[in-house]
TORVEXTOR-404607 format. One record per residue (C-alpha): residue in three letters; residue number from 0; x, y, z. Coordinates in steps of 0.1 Angstrom, whole numbers, plus 2048, in hexadecimal, padded with zeros to 3 digits. Example, Ala and Ser with C-alpha at 12.3 -4.5 7.8 and 13.67 -1.06 7.14 Angstrom:
BEGIN
ALA,0,87B,7D3,84E
SER,1,889,7F5,847
//
This chain:
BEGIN
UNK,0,362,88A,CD5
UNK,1,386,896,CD6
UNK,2,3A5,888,CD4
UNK,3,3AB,88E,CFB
UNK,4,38A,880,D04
UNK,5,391,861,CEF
UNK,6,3B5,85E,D05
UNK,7,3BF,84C,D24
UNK,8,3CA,86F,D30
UNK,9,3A6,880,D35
UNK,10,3A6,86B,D55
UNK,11,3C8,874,D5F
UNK,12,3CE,892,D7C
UNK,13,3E2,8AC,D66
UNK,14,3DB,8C5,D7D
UNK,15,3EE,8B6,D9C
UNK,16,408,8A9,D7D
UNK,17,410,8D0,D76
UNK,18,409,8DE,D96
UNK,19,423,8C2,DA7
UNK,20,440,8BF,D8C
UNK,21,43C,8E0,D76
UNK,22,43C,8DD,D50
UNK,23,445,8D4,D3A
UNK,24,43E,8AC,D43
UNK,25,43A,88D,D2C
UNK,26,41C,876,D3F
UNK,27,41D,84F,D35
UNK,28,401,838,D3E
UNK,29,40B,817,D48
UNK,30,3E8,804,D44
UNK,31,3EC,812,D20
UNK,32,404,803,D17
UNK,33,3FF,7E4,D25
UNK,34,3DD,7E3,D0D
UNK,35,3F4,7E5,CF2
UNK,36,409,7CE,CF9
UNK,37,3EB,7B5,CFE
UNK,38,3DC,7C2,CE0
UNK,39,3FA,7B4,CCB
UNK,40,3FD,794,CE0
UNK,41,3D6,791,CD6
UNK,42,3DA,794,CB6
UNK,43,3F3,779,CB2
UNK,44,3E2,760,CC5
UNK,45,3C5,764,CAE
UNK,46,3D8,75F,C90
UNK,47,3E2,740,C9C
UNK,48,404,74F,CA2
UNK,49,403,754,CCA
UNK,50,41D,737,CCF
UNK,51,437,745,CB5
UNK,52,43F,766,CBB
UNK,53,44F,77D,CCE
UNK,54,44F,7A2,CD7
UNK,55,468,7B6,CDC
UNK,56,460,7DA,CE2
UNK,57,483,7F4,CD9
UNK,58,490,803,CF5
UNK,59,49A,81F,CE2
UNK,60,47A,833,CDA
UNK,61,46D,83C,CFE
UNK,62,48D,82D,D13
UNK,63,47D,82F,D36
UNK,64,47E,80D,D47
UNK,65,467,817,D61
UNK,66,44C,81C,D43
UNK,67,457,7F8,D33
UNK,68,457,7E8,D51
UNK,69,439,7D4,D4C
UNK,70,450,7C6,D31
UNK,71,45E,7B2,D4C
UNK,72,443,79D,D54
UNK,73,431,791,D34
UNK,74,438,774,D26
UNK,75,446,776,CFE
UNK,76,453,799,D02
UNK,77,476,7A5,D06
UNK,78,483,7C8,CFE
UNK,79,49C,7D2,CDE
UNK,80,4B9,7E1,CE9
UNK,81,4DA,7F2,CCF
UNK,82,4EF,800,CEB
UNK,83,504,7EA,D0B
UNK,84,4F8,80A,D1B
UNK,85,4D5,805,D13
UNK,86,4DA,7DB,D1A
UNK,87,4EA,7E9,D3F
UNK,88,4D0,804,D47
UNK,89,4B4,7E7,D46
UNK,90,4C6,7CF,D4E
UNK,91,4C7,7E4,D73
UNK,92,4A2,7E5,D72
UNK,93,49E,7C1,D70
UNK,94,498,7BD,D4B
UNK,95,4A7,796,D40
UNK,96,499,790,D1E
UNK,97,4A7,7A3,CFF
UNK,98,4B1,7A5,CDB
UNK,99,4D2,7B8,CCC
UNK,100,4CB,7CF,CAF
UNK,101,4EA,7E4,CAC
UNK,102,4F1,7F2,C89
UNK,103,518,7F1,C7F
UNK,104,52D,7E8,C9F
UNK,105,551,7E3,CA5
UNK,106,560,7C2,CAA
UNK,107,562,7C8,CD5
UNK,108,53C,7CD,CD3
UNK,109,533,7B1,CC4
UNK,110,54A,79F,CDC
UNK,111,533,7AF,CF9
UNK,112,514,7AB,CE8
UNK,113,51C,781,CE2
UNK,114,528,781,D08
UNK,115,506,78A,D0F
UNK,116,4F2,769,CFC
UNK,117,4DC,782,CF0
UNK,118,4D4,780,CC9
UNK,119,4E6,794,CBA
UNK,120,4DD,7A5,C94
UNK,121,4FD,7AA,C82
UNK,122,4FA,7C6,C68
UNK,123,51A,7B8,C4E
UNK,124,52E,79A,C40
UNK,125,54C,7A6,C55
UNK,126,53E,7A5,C77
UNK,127,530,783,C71
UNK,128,552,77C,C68
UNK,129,55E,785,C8C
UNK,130,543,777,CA0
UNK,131,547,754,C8C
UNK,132,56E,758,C93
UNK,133,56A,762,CBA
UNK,134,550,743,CBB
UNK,135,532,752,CC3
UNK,136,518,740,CD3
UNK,137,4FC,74D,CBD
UNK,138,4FD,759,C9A
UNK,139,4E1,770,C8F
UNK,140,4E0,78A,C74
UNK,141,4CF,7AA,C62
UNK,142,4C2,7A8,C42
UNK,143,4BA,7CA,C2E
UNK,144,49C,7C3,C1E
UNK,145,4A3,7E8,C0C
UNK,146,4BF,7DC,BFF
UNK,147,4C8,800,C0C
UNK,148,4E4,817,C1C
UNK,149,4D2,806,C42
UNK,150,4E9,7ED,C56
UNK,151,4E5,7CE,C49
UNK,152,4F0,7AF,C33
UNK,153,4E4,7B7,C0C
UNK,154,4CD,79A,BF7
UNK,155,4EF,79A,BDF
UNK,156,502,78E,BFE
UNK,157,4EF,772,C09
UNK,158,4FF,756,BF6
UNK,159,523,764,C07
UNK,160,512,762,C28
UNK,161,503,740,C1E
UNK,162,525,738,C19
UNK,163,538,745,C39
UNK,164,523,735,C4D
UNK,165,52C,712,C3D
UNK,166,551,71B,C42
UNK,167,54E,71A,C63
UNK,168,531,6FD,C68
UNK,169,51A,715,C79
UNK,170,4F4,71E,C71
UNK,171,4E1,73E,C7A
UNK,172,4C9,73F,C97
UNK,173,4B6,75F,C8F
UNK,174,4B4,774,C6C
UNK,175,4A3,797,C70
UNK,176,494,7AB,C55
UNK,177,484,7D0,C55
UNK,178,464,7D8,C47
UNK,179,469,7FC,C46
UNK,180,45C,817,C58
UNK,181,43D,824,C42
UNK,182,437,809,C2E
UNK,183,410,7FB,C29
UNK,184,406,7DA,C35
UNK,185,408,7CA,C13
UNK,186,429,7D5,C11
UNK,187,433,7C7,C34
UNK,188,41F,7A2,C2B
UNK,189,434,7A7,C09
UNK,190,456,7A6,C21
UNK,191,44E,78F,C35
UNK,192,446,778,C15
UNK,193,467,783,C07
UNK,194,476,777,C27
UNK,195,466,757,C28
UNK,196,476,750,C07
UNK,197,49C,756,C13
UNK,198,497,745,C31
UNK,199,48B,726,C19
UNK,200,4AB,728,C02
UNK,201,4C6,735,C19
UNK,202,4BE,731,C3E
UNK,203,4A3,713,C44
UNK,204,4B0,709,C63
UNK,205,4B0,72C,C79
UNK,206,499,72E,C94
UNK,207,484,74F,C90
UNK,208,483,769,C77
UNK,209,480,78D,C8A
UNK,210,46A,7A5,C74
UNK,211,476,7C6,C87
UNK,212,460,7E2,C89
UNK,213,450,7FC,C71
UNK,214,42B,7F7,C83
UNK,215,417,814,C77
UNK,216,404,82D,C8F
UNK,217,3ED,849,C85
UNK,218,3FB,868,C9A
UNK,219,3DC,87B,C88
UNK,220,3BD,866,C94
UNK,221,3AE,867,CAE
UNK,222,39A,845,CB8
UNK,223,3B5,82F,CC9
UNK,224,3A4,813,CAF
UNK,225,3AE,82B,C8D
UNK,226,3D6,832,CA0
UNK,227,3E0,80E,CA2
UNK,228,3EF,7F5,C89
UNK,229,3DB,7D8,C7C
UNK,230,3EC,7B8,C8F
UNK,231,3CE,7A6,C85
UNK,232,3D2,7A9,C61
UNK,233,3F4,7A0,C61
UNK,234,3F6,786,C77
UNK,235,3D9,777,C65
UNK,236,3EF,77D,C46
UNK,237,413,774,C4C
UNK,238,401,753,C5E
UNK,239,3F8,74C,C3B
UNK,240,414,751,C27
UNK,241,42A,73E,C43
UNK,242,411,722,C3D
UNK,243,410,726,C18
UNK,244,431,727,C16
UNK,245,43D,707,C2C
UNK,246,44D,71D,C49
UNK,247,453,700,C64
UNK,248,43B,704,C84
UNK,249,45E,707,C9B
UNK,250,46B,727,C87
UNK,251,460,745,C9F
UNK,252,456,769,C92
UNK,253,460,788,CA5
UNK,254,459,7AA,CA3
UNK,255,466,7CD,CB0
UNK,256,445,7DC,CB4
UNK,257,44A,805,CC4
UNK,258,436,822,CB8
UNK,259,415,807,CB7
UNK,260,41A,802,CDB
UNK,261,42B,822,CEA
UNK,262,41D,83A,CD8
UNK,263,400,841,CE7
UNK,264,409,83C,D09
UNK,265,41D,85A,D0B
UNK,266,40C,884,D0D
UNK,267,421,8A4,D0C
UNK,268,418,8BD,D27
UNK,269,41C,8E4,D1D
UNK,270,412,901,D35
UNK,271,406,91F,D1B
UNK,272,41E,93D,D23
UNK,273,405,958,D12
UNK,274,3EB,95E,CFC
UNK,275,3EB,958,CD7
UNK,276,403,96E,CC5
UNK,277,3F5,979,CA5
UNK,278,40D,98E,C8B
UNK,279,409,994,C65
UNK,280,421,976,C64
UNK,281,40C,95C,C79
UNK,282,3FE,950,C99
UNK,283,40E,93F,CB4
UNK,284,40D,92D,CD3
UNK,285,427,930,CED
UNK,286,42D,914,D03
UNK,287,448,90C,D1A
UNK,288,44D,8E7,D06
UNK,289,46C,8ED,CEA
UNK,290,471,8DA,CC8
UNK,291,491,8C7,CDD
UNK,292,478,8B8,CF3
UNK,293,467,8A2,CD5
UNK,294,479,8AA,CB6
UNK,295,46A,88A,CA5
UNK,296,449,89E,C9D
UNK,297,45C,8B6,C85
UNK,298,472,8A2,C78
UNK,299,45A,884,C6D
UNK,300,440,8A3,C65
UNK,301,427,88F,C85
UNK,302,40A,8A4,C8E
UNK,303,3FF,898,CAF
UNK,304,3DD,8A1,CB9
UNK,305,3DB,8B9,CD5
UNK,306,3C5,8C6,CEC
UNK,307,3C5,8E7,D02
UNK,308,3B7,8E8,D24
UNK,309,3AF,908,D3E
UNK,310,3BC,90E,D5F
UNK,311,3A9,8F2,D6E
UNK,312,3B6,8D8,D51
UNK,313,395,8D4,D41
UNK,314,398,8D2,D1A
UNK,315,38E,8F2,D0A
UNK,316,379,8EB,CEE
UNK,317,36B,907,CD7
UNK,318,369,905,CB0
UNK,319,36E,92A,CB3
UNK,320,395,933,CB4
UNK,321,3B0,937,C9D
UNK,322,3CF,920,C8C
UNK,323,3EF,927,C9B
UNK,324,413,915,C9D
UNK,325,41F,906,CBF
UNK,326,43A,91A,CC6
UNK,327,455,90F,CE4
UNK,328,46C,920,CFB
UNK,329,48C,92C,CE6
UNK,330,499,942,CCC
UNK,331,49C,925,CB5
UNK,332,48B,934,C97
UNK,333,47A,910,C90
UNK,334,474,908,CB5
UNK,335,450,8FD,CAB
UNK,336,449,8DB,CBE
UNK,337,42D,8D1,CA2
UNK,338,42D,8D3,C78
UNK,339,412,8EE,C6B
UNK,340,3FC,8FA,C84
UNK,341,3E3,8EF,C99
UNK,342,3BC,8FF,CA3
UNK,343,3BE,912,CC3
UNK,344,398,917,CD3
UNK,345,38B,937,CE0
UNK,346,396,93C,CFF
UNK,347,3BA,934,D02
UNK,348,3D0,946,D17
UNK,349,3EE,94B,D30
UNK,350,3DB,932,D4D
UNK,351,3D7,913,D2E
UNK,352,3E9,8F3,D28
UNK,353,3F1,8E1,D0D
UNK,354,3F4,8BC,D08
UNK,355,403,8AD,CE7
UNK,356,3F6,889,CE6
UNK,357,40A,868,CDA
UNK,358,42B,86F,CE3
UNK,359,432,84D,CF6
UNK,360,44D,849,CDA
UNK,361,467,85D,CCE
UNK,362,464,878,CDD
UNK,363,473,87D,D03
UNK,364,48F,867,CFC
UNK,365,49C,87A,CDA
UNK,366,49B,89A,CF1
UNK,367,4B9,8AC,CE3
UNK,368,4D7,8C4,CF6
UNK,369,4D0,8E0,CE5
UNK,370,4CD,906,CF0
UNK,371,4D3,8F8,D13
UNK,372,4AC,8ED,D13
UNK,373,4A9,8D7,D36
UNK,374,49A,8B2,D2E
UNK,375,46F,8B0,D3C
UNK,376,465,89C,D57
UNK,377,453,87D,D56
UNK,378,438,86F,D65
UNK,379,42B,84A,D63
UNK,380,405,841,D6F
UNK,381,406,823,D7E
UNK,382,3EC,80A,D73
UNK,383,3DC,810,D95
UNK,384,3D8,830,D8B
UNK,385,3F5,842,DA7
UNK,386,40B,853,D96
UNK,387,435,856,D95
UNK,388,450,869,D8C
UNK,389,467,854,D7A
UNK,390,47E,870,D69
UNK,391,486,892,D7C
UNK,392,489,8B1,D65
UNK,393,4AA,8C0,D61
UNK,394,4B2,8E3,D73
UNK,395,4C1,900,D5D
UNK,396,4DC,8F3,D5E
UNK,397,4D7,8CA,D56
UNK,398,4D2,8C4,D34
UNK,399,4D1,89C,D3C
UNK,400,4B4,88A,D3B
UNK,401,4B3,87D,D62
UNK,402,4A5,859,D64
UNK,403,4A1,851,D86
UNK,404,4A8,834,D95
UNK,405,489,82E,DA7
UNK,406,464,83F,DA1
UNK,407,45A,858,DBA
UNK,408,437,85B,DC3
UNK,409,420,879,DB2
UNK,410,405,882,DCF
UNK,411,3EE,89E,DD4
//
C-alpha cells in the first residue's frame, strides 16, 4: 500500500494530463470532494445536528469556482468569502449563498458588504459603531476567543458591545468564534463550551453561533480514514454540551470547514528534469514545480506524501534508493517545494514524474510573483470521470494565475 494507491488519483490519466498541458499541473477531483463534503453533512445528521448547521467552505484556500461548484447545489452549504472581489468572482459563476469574514475593513466596505444582506463578521467596537449608525440590516460579529493580536472583539469588550447594541435597540444575528488552527478536539469542544456560555450571558437571542474553521488534516498519513478530522466526535460532543447547556433548538451552528474537505482533493504534478544530484552537501531532486507554486508546505513545515512514477506514470516503488530534497526550478537558494527530504526509489530519472499529494488547499492559490515563476495549470476531473481545464498556465511572460471563464475539455 502506498499513499498513491490509497488516492483518488491512481485512477486518474496523468499521462494524457502531462502529455496535453505540460507540467507543472495541479489535478483536483471533483467526486472527492463531494465525499467530503457528504462526509461532514453525515456526521451532523448523526449527531442529531443535521437540521442546525451549516457549512460554509472558504473561498480563499483553493479559490477555483469551477472546483467549488458543487457548492452550488447542496443544500446547507454556502462558501466564505473576505474580499468584494472574491463575493464578485463567484457571484459570476452562480454562487448565491455566502458568509462575510473580512478582518479589519474601512467604513465603505462595510457599507458594500451590508448592501449585500450577507452576514457580515465585524472584527472591532468601531465598525459596529458604523454599521449600527448606517442601519444595517444585519448585525453580526467576531469574537477572538485568543484574546489575541487576530481581528476580532476581546472577552474584556463584551459588556461595551452588550451595551452599544442596547443604545441603539438592536440585537445580534450571528456571533463567530475561532477555534484555532492546530488546536486538539478537546480544546475545540472546550470553545465551543466557552462560547455557549457568552452567548447565555451576553447574546441569548442571536440566531447561530459560527465556529469557523481550524479542522485538522493529517498531510503525513496515508489512509484517507487516518487524514480527516473527527466530525463524529464532535458533533456527538458539542450536541451535548448545547443540550447540557440549555442552547435553544432554533440557534444554528456553522462552521468554515477547508483543509478537511479540500485537501485531499488537490495533487501537484512535477516532470523530473534529471537524475538525482548527489554532492558532499546533499541529494536532490530537480523538478520543474518551484517553492512559489505551494509555499504553504514550507512555511507550515507540511510534508505531503509523494509518489514518483516512470515514463508511462506507473508509481515506482523500490525500498532501495536514497533521501533527497525536492528541489524546483530557480536560483532561489531555499527553492525546495517540501521541508526535509523525502525517499527517492531506485530508478528515478530524467523520463519520471512526481506527484506531491493533498494540495487541494493552500497551495495553487498562495502561488506567489516571485522570480517571474508563471502560475501551473489546472485540471478538474469531472465526477464522470472527463476531465477539464479550468485554469491555463501562464507564458513566460504572465505571472497571473489565469482563471478561465469556462472549462475546456482535456481529451486524448
Amino acid at each position: 500500500m502506498t499513499a498513491l494507491s490509497e488516492s483518488w488519483l491512481s485512477g486518474i490519466d496523468l499521462k494524457l494530463i502531462a502529455e496535453q498541458l505540460g507540467t507543472p499541473v495541479f489535478i483536483y477531483s471533483e467526486a472527492q470532494l463531494r465525499k467530503n463534503l457528504a462526509r461532514v453533512r453525515r456526521a451532523a445528521d448523526d449527531a442529531g445536528l443535521g437540521e442546525r448547521v451549516e457549512f460554509y467552505i472558504p473561498f480563499f484556500p483553493n479559490s477555483n469556482p469551477h472546483h467549488l461548484a458543487p457548492l452550488k447545489g447542496m443544500d446547507g452549504f454556502g462558501v466564505l468569502v473576505q474580499l468584494p472581489s472574491e463575493y464578485r468572482i463567484l457571484r459570476a459563476h452562480g454562487f448565491d449563498k455566502f458568509i462575510v469574514s473580512p478582518g479589519h475593513v474601512s467604513d465603505e466596505e462595510i457599507d458594500f458588504w451590508d448592501g449585500t444582506g450577507c452576514p457580515t463578521f465585524l472584527a472591532s467596537l468601531d465598525e459596529v459603531a458604523h454599521s449600527l449608525a448606517a442601519h444595517a440590516p444585519s448585525i453580526s460579529v467576531r469574537v477572538d476567543s485568543l484574546d489575541s493580536g487576530k481581528p476580532g472583539v476581546k472577552y474584556g469588550e463584551l459588556d461595551q458591545l452588550s451595551a452599544l447594541l442596547k443604545e441603539y435597540g438592536r440585537e445580534l444575528d450571528y456571533v463567530e468564534v475561532y477555534c484555532g488552527s492546530g488546536n486538539s478536539l478537546d480544546d475545540m469542544v472546550h470553545t465551543v463550551e466557552e462560547m455557549f456560555a457568552v452567548f447565555q450571558k451576553h447574546f441569548p437571542t442571536v440566531r447561530g453561533i459560527n465556529f469557523a474553521g481550524g479542522h485538522g488534516f493529517d498531510y503525513e498519513a496515508i489512509t484517507e480514514s487516518d487524514k480527516h478530522f473527527d466530525w463524529d466526535t464532535y458533533f456527538r460532543r458539542l450536541a451535548e454540551a448545547a443540550e447540557r447547556m440549555g442552547i435553544p433548538q432554533n440557534v444554528r451552528f456553522l462552521f468554515e470547514p477547508a483543509r478537511d474537505v479540500l485537501a485531499d482533493t488537490g495533487a501537484l504534478l512535477m516532470s523530473v528534469q534529471r537524475s538525482v544530484i548527489t554532492t558532499p552537501v546533499s541529494s536532490i531532486v530537480v523538478t520543474d514545480g518551484c517553492r512559489m507554486l505551494m509555499p504553504s508546505a514550507q512555511l507550515r513545515n507540511r510534508g505531503h506524501n509523494t509518489a514518483f512514477l516512470d515514463q508511462d506514470m506507473r508509481e515506482i516503488v523500490d525500498e532501495r534508493g536514497i533521501s533527497a530534497a525536492i528541489r524546483g526550478r530557480t536560483i532561489l537558494r531555499n527553492d525546495y517545494l517540501l521541508p526535509g527530504e523525502v525517499h527517492v526509489p531506485q530508478g528515478v530519472d530524467a523520463t519520471s514524474h512526481l506527484v506531491i499529494l493533498d494540495t487541494g488547499a493552500y497551495c495553487a492559490t498562495q502561488h506567489m510573483e516571485f522570480l517571474n515563476v508563471p502560475p501551473a495549470a489546472e485540471v478538474l476531473v469531472n465526477s464522470d470521470g472527463s476531465m477539464a481545464l479550468i485554469t491555463a498556465a501562464g507564458d513566460e511572460l504572465d505571472k497571473w494565475r489565469n482563471l478561465l471563464a469556462e472549462k475546456q475539455p482535456v481529451k486524448g
